[in-house]
C-alpha positions as CSV (number, residue, x, y, z in Angstrom):
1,X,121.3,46.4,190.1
2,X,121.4,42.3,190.8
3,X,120.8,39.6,189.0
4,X,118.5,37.2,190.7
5,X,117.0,33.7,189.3
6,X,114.7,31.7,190.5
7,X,113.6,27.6,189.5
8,X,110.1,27.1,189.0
9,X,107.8,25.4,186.3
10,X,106.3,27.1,183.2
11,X,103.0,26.6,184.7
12,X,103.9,28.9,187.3
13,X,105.3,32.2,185.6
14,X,103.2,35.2,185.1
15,X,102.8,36.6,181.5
16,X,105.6,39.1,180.4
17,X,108.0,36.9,181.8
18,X,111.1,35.2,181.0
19,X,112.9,32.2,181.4
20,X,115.3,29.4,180.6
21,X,114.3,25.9,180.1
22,X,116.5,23.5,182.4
23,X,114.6,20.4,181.9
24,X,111.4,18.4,181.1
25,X,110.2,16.5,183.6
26,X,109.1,12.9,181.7
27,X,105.6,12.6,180.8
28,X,103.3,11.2,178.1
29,X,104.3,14.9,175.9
30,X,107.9,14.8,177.1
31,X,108.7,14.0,173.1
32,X,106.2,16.4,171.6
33,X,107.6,19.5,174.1
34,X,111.0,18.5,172.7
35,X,110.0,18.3,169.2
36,X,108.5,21.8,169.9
37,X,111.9,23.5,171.0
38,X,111.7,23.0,174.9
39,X,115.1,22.1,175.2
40,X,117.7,23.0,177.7
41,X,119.3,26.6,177.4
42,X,116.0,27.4,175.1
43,X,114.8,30.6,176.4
44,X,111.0,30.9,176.9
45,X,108.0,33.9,177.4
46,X,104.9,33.5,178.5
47,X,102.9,35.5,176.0
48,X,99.0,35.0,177.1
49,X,97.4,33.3,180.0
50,X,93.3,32.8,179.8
51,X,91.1,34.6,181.9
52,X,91.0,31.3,184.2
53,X,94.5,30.6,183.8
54,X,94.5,27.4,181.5
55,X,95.5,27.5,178.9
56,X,98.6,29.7,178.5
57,X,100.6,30.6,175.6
58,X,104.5,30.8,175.1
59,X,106.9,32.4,172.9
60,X,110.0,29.9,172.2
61,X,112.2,30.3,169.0
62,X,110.0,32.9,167.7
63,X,106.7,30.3,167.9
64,X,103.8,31.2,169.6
65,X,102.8,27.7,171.5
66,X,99.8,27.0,173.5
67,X,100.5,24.9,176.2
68,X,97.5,23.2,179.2
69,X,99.1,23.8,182.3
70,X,99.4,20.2,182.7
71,X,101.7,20.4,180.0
72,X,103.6,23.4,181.1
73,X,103.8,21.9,184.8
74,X,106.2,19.3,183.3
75,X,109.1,22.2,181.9
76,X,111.4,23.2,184.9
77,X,112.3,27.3,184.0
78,X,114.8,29.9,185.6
79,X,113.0,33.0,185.5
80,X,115.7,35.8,185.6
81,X,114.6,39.2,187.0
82,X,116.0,42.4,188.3
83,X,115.8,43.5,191.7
């Protein structure tokens, strides 16, 4: 049983999965994502994605957030996963 990570944005992961929050890349929500809990070492699940994939929803802190994916395209995640 191993450990593996893997770097991606929030944008990418696939419902059910898990991540940590490494950084935000800066945008015109930078402030509001932080305000919202999306800080480094914050651990993050993806929750709901719509039927077309936009928007999605996230679990962070015990809040339920709904993110575009533009917005999620701008928070860098290590998904962890078994192999």
């Amino acid at each position: 049983m191993y450990f593996c990570s893997m770097k991606l944005t929030l944008a990418q992961m696939n419902p059910g999965r898990i991540g940590i929050v490494l950084d935000i890349t800066p945008s015109h929500v930078s402030t509001k994502l932080l305000e919202l809990g999306f800080v480094s070492g914050s651990e993050v699940e993806v929750v709901f994605q719509a039927p077309l994939k936009d928007p999605i929803a996230v679990d962070i802190n015990g809040s339920i957030i709904s993110l575009r994916l533009e917005e999620a395209a701008t928070i860098l995640i290590e998904e962890k996963f078994l192999l």
